[in-house]
N, C-alpha and C positions, 0 to 999 in steps of 0.2 A: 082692407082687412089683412090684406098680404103680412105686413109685417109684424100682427100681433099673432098671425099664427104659429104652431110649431107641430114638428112632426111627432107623432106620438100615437100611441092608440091607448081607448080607453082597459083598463083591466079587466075590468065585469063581462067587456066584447070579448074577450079571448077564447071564454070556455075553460072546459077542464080536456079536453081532448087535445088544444092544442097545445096546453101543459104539458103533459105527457110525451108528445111528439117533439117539441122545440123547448129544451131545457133551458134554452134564452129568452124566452117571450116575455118573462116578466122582469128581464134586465133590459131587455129593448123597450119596451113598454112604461118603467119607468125612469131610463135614462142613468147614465153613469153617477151622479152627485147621487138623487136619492135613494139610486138602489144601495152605493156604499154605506148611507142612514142606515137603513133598512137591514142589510148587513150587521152592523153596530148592533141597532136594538136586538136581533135574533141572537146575536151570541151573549148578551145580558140576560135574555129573560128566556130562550129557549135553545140553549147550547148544544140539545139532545135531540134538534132537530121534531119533537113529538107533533106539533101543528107543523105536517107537510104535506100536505092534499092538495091541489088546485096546480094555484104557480107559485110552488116552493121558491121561498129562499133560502138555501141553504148556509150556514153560521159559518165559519169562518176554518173552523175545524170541529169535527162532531169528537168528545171526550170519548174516550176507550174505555170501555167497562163492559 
């Protein structure tokens, strides 16, 4: 099985506590490729950062206003 596995942890294990505490956990968790997606999609559809609770991902740059 060794080599089908990978290191990772799943999201929903994290908590919201250790959100809060390790502002990487959900860059760790889901790795450089689909956090930069993830990235992408948040500055499309949420630039303003408004859904930030848990293990934010933050956009890319929040607009000023």
């Amino acid at each position: 099985m060794q080599p089908f596995a990978e290191h990772g942890e799943y999201v929903n294990f994290l908590g919201a506590e250790i959100g809060l505490k390790e502002p990487d956990a959900a860059r760790a968790a889901y790795g450089p490729e689909k956090f930069q997606r993830l990235v992408a999609l948040k500055d499309r559809y949420d630039p303003h950062n408004i859904f930030r609770l848990n293990h934010n991902i933050p956009p890319t740059q929040a607009p000023r206003g």
